[in-house]
C-alpha positions as semicolon CSV with decimal commas, in nm:
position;residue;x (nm);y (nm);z (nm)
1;X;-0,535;2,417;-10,361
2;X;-0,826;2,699;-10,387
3;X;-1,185;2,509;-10,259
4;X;-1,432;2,557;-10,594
5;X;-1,690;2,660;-10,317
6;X;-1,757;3,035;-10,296
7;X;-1,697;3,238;-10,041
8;X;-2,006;3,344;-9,838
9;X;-2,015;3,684;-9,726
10;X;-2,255;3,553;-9,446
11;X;-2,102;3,596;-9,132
12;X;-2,393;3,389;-8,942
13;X;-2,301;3,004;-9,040
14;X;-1,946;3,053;-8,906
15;X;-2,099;3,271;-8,626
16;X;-2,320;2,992;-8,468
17;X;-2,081;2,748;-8,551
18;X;-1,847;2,898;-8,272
19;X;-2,079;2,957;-8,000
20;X;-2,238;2,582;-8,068
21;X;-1,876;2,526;-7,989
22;X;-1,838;2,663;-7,705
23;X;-2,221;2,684;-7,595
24;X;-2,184;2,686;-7,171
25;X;-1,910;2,981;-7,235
26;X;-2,145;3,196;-7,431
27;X;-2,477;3,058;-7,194
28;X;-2,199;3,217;-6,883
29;X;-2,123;3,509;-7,084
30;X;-2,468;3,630;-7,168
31;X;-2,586;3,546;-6,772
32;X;-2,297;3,758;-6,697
33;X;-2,500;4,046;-6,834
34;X;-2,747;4,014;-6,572
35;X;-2,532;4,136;-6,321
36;X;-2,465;4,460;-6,537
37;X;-2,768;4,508;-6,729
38;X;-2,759;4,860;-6,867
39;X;-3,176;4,895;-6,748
40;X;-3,066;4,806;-6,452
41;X;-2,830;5,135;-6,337
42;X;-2,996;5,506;-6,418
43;X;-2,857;5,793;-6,407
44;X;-2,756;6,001;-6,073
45;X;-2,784;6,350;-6,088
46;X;-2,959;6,375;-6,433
47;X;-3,307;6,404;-6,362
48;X;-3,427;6,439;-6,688
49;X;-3,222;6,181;-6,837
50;X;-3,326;5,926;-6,528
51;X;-3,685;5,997;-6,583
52;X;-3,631;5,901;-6,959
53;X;-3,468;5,582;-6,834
54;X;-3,785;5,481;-6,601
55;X;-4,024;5,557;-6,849
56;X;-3,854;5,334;-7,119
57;X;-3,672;5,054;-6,889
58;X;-3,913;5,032;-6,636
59;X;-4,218;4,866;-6,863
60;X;-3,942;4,614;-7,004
61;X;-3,827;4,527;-6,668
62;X;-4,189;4,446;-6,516
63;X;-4,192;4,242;-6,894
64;X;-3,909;4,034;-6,823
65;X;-4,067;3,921;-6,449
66;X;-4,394;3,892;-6,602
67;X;-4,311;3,685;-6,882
68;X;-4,024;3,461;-6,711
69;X;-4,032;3,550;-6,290
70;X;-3,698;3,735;-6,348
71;X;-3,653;4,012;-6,087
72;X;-3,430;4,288;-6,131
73;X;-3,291;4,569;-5,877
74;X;-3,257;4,902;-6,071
75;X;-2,958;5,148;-5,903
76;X;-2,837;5,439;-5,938
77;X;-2,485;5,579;-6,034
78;X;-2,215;5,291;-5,967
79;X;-2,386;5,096;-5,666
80;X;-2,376;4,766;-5,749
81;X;-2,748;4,573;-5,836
82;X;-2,767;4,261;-5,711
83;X;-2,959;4,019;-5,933
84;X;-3,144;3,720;-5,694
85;X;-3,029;3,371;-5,755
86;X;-3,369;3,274;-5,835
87;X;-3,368;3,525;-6,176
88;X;-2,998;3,375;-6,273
89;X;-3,146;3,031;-6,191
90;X;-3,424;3,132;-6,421
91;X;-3,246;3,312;-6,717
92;X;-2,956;2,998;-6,724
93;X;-3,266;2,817;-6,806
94;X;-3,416;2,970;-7,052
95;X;-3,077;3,034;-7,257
96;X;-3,009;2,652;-7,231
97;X;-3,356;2,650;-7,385
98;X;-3,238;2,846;-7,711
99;X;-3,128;2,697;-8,037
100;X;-2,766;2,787;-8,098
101;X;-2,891;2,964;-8,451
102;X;-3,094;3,208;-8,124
103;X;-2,847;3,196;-7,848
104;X;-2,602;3,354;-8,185
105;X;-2,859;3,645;-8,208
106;X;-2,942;3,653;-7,866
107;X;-2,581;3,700;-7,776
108;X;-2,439;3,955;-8,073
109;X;-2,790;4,173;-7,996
110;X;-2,691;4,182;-7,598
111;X;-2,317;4,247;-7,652
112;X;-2,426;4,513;-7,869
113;X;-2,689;4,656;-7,653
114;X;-2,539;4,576;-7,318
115;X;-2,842;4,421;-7,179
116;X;-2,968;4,094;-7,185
117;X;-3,309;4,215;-7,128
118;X;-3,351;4,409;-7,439
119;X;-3,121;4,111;-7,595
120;X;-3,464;3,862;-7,481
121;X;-3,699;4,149;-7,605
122;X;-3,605;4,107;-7,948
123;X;-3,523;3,743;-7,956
124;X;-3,953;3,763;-7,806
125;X;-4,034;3,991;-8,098
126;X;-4,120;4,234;-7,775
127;X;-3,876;4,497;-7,927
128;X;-3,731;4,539;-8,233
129;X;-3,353;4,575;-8,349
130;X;-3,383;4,946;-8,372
131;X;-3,591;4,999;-8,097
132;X;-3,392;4,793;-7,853
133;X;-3,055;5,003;-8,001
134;X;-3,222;5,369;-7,940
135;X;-3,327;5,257;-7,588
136;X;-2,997;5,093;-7,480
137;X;-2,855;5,421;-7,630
138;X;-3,081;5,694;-7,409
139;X;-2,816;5,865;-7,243
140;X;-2,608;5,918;-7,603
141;X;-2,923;6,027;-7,719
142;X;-3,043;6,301;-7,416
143;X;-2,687;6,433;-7,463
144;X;-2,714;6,452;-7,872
145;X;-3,030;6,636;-7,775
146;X;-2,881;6,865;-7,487
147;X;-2,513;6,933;-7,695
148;X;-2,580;6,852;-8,103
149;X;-2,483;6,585;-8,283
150;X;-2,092;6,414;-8,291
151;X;-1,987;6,325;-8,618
152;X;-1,759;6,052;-8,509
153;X;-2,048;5,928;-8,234
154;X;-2,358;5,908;-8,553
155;X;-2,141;5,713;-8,748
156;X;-2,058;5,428;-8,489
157;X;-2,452;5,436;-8,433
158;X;-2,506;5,402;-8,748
159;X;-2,272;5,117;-8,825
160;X;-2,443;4,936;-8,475
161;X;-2,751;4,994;-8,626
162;X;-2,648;4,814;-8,913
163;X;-2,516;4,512;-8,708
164;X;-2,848;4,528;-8,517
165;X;-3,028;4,516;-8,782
166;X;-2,874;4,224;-8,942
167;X;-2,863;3,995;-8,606
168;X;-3,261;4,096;-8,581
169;X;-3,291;3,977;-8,967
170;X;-3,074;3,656;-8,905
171;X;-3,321;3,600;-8,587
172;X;-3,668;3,631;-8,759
173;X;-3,496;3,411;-9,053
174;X;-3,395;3,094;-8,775
């Protein structure tokens, strides 16, 4: 028997709904990305493109131990950072902190960006949607700028933008 409710388009009820569910995966999933964050690793023979990277991560990652004691080790081509137990300790707490409706934002906006850092800079209002897209996008964007523009590439960053832009909108409407 067809329900006489309408369908929503809204992705976001159904969307929290399944991370409330299964809240300590996503909490382990999105402290996960503190071992990889993409400020975290810069580039290795691309001086240009690494300078970009410190003069756009760097201010977010002296943000991030400012505002919450959360230390990060920045590295260069594949060496592994390490991340000290006292930031993990430190970030598990604050995402236990977060509403499910934010820890839903929070964790589609860090999938997205690859970085839970810029994922916390917009769920702080430090960054916005866009902003934290272009800068977890630099090295796309230095080689857009070195080689032209990829059709294929601008049109999966502009459908990202699009999903960035609506997990920022659900955000500033929790």
């Amino acid at each position: 028997m067809p329900s006489s409710q309408p369908k929503s388009s809204d992705p976001w009820p159904a969307r929290v709904r399944n991370i409330a569910a299964r809240r300590k995966e996503a909490e382990a999933e999105l402290l996960s990305f503190a071992d990889t964050d993409a400020l975290c690793y810069r580039a290795h023979r691309q001086d240009a493109l690494r300078q970009a990277q410190a003069e756009s991560w760097d201010p977010l990652l002296a943000w991030i131990h400012e505002a919450h004691g959360c230390a990060f080790t920045v590295t260069t081509g594949i060496s592994p950072a390490t991340v000290p137990r006292m930031t993990k300790e430190k970030l598990a707490t604050l995402l236990q902190g977060t509403g499910d409706a934010k820890l839903t934002a929070l964790h589609a906006i860090t999938r997205m960006t690859g970085s839970l850092i810029l994922g916390l800079a917009v769920l702080e209002s430090r960054l916005s949607a866009d902003e934290a897209l272009y800068l977890s996008r630099l090295e796309e964007e230095h080689q857009q700028a070195a080689w032209g523009i990829d059709d294929e590439a601008a049109a999966r960053a502009e459908a990202l933008q699009k999903e960035m832009q609506a997990a920022e909108q659900f955000l500033r409407s929790c």
